[in-house]
Residue frames relative to the residue before (quaternion, step in Angstrom):
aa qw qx qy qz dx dy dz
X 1.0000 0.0000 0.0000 0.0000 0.00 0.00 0.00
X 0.2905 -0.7656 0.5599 0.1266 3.62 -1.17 0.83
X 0.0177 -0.8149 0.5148 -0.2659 3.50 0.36 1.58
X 0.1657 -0.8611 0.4726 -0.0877 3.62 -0.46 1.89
X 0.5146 0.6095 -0.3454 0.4944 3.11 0.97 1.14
X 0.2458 -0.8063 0.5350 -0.0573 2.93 -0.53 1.60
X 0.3145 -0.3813 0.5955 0.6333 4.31 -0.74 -0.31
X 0.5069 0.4552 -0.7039 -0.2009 2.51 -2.39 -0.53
X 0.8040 -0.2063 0.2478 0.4997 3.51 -1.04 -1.30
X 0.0565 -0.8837 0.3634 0.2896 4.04 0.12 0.51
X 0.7159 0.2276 -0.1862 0.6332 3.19 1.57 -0.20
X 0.1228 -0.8312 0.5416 0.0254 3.61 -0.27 1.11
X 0.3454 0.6648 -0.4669 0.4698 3.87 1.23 -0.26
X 0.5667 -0.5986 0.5129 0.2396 3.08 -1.84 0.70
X 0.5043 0.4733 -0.5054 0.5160 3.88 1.48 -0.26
X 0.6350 0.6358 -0.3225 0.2976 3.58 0.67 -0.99
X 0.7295 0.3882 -0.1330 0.5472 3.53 1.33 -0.94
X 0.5533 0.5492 -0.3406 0.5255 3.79 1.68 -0.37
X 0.8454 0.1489 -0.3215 0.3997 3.51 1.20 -0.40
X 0.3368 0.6536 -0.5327 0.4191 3.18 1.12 1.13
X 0.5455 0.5556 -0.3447 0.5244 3.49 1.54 -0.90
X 0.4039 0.8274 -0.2635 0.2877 3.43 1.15 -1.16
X 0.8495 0.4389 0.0104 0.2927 2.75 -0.20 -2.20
X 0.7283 0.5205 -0.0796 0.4385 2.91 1.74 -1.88
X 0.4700 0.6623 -0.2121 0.5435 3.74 1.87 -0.72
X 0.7389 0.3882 -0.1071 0.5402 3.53 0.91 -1.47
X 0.5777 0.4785 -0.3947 0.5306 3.78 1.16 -0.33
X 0.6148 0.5864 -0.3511 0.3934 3.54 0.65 -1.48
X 0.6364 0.5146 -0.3665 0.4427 3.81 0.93 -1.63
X 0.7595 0.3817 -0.4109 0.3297 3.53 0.27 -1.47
X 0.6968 0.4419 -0.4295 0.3669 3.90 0.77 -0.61
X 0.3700 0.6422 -0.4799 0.4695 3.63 1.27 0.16
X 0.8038 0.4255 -0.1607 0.3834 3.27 0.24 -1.40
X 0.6048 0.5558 -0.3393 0.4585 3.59 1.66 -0.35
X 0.5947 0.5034 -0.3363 0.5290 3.30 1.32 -1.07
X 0.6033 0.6316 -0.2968 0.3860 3.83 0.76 -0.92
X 0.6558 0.5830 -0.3952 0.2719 3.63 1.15 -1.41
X 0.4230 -0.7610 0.4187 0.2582 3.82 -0.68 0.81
X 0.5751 -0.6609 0.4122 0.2502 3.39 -0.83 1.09
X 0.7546 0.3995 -0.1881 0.4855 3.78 1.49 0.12
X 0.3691 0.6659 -0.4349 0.4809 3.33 1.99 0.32
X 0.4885 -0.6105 0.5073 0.3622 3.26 -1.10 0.68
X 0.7292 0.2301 -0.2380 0.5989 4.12 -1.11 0.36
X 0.5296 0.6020 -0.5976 -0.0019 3.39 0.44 -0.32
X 0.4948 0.5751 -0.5653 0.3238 4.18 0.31 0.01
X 0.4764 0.7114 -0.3696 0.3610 3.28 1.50 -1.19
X 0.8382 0.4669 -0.0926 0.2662 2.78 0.41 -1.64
X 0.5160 0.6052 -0.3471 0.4970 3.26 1.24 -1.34
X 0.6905 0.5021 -0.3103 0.4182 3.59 0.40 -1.23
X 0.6374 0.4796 -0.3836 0.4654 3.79 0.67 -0.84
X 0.7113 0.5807 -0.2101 0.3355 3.56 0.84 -0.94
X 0.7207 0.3115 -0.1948 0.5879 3.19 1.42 -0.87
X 0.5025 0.5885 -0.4863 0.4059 3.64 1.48 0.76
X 0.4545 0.7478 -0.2002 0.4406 3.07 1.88 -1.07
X 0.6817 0.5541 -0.0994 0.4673 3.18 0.96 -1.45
X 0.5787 0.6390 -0.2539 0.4385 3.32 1.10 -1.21
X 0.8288 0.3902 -0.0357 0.3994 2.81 0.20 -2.05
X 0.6223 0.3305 -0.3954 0.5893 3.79 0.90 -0.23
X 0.5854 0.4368 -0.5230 0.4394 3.69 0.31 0.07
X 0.6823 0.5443 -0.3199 0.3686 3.78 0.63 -0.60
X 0.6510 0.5629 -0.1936 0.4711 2.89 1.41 -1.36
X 0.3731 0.8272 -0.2569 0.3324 3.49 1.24 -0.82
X 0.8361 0.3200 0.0606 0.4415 2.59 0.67 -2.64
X 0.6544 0.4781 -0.3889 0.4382 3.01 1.46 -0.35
X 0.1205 0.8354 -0.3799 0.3784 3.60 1.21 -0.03
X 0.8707 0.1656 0.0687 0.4580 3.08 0.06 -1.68
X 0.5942 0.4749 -0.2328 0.6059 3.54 0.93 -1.19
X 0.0850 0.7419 -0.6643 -0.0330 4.49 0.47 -0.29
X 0.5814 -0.6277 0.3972 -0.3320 2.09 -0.72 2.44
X 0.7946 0.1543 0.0694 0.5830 3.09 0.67 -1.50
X 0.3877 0.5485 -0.5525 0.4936 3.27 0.72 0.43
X 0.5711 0.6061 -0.2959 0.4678 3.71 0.81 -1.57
X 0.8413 0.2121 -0.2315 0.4400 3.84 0.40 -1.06
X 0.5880 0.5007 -0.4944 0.3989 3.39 1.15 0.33
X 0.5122 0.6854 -0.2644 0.4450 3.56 1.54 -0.36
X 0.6249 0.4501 -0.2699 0.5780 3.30 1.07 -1.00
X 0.7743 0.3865 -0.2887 0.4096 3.79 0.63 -1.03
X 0.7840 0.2749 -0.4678 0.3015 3.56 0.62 0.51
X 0.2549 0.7079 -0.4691 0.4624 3.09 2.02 0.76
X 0.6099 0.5409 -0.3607 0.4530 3.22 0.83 -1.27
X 0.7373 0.4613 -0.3887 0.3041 3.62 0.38 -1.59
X 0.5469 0.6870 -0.3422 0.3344 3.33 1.09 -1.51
X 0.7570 0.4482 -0.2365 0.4124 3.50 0.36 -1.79
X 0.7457 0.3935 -0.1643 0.5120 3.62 0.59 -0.95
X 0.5385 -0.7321 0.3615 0.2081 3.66 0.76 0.17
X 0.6017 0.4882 -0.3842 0.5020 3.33 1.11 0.39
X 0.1195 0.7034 -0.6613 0.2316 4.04 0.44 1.17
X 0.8744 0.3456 -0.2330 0.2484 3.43 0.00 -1.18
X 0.6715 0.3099 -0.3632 0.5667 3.00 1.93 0.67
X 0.1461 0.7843 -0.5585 0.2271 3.29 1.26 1.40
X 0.7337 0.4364 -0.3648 0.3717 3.84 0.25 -0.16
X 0.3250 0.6476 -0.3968 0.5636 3.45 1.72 0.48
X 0.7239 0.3998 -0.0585 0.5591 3.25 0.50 -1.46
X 0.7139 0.1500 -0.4412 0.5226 3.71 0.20 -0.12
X 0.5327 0.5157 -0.5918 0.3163 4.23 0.57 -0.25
X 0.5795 0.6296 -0.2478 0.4543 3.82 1.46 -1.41
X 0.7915 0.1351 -0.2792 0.5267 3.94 0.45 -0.31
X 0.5997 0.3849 -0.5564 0.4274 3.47 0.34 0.53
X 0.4918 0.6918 -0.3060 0.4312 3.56 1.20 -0.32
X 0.6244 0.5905 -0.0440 0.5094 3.20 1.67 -1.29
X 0.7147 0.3963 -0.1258 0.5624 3.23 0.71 -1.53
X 0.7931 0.3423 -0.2801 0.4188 3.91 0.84 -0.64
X 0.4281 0.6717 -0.4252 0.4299 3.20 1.52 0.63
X 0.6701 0.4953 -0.0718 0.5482 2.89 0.60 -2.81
X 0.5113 0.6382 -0.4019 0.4119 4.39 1.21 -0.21
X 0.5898 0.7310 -0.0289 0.3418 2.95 1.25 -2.15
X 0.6305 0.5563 -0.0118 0.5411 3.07 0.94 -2.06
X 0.8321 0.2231 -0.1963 0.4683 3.82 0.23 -1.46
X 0.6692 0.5772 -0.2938 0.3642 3.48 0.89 -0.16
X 0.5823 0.4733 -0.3298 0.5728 3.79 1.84 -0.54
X 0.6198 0.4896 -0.4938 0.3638 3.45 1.66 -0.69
X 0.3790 0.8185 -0.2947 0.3156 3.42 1.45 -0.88
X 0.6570 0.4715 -0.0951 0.5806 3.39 0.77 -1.95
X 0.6439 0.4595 -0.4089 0.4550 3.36 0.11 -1.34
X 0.8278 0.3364 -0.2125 0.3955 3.69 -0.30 -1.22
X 0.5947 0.4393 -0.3636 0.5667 3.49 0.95 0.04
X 0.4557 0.6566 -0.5869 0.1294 3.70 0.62 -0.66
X 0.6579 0.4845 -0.3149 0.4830 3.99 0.42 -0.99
X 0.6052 0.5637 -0.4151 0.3790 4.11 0.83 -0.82
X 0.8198 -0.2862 0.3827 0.3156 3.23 -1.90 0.08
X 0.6277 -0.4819 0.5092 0.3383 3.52 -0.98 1.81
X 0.8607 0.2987 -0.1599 0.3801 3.92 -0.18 -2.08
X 0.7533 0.5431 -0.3063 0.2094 3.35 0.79 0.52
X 0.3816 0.5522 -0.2532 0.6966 2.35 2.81 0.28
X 0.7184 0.4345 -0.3975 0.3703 3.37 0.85 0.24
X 0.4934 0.7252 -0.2514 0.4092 3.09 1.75 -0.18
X 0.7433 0.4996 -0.1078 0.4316 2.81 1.75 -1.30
X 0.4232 0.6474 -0.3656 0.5178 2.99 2.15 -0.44
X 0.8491 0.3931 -0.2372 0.2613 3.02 0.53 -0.97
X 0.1666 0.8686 -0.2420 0.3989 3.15 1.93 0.46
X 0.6976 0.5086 -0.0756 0.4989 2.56 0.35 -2.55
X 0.6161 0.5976 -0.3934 0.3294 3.78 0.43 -1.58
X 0.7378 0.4719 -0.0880 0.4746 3.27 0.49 -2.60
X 0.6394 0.2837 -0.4735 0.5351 4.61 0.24 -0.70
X 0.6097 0.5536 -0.5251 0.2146 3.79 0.47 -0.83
X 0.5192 0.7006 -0.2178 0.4383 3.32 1.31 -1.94
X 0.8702 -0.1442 -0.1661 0.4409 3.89 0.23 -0.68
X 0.2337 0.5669 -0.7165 0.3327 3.42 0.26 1.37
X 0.5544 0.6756 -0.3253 0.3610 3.75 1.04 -1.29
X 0.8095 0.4368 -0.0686 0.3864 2.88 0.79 -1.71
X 0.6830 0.4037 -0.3251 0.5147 3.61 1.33 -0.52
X 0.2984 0.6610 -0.5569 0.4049 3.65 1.82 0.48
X 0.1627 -0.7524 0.6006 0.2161 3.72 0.50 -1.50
X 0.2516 0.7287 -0.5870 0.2472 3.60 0.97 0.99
X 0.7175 -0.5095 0.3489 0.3223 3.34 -0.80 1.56
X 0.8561 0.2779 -0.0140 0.4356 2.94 -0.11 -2.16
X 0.7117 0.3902 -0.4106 0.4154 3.83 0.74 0.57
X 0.4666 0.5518 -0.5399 0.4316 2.89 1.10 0.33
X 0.3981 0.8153 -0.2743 0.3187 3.30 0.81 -1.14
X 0.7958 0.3456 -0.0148 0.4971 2.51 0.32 -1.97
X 0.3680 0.6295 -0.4396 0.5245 3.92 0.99 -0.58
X 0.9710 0.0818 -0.1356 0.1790 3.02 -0.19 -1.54
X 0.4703 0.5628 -0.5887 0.3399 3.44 1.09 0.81
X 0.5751 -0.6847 0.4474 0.0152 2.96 -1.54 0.20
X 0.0626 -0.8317 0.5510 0.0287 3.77 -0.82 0.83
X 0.8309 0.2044 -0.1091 0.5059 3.37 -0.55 1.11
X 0.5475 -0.5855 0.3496 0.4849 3.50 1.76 -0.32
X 0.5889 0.5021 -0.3554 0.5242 3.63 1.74 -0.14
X 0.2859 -0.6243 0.6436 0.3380 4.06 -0.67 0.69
X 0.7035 -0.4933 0.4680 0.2067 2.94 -2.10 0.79
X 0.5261 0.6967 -0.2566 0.4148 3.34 1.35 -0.59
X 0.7936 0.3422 -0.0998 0.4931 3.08 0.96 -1.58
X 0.5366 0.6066 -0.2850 0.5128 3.17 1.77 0.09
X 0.5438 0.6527 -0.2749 0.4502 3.51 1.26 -0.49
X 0.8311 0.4607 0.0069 0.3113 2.62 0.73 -2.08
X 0.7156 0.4131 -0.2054 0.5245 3.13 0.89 -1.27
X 0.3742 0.6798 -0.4748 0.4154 4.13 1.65 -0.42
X 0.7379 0.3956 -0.2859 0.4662 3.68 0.74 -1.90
X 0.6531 0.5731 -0.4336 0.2390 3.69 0.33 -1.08
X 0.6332 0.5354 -0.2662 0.4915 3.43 1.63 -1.50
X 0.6778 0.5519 -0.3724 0.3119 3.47 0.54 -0.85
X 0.5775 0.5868 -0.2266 0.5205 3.33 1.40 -1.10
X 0.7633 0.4414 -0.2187 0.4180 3.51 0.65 -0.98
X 0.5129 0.5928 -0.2224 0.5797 3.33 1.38 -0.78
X 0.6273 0.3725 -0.2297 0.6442 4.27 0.57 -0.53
X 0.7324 0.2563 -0.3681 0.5123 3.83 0.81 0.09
X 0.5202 0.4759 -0.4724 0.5289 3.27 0.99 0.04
X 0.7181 0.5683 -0.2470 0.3169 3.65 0.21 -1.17
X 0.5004 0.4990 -0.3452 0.6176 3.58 1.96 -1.26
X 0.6215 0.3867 -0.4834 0.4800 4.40 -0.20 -0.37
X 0.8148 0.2205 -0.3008 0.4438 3.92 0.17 -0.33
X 0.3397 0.7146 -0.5782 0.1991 3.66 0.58 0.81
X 0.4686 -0.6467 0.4350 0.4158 3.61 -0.61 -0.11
X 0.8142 0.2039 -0.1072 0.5330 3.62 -0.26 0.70
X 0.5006 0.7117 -0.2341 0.4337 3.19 1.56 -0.06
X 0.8231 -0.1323 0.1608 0.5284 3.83 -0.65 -0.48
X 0.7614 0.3644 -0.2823 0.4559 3.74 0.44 -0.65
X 0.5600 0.5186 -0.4663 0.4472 3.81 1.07 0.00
């Protein structure tokens, strides 16, 4: 397979490194808010656990930020297409697994809701803001021509990208901020 992807740095720009700071700022809050979660909130193991998944996953994301990650699996999938002969119906296949991924998304996120329904207002928003930030780069590790494109023009001098992205990171971070000022919640 012929696969152009190398480690290094994938976004070296200063947006690139503001939302690596990002990610890491908004992880730190949510494990703030896990240590915080009170030992008399209802769900609260539930929760702690959601919080320090939260945490997880923007710390990973973070790294993957820089290290692109998904460049690597979009590299491998059109190696894949190339070798096996099905390239020139690659945009079948990427309409078919984002199609997939925003379903089987769909699916884990209402279960998401569902089992949270009784939990903490700011931890359904956290999770909202999940959904936003895995949606944002599943899209993107699709590699659909014309959305990138789009990604990368711009409104106001901010790209849509960095509008996406940094929308989920804040939202997420913002539901850990919000879980420390519940009533009965983390600060009791």
């Amino acid at each position: 397979m012929d696969i152009r992807w190398s480690p290094g740095i994938g976004d070296p720009s200063w947006m690139g490194w503001f939302t690596v700071v990002a990610y890491l700022a908004a992880g730190a809050l949510c494990a703030d808010a896990a240590a915080r979660t009170s030992n008399r909130a209802r769900m609260a193991d539930q929760e702690r656990r959601w919080w320090l998944a939260l945490s997880t996953i923007l710390l990973i994301l973070g790294i993957n930020k820089q290290l692109d990650l998904q460049s690597l699996l979009t590299e491998v999938g059109r190696a894949a297409a190339k070798t096996e002969g099905w390239y020139d119906q690659r945009r079948q296949v990427q309409f078919a697994f984002v199609g997939i991924i925003a379903i089987a998304g769909t699916g884990v996120m209402s279960s998401l809701f569902w089992s949270m329904r009784r939990g903490a207002p700011s931890l359904k928003l956290a999770l909202l803001g999940l959904t936003a930030t895995s949606t944002f780069v599943v899209v993107r590790a699709a590699s659909f021509h014309h959305v990138d494109l789009w990604l990368g023009q711009s409104i106001l001098g901010a790209r849509w990208n960095w509008i996406i992205e940094l929308s989920g990171i804040a939202t997420i971070a913002a539901g850990a901020v919000w879980a420390k000022m519940q009533p009965g919640g983390p600060n009791k």
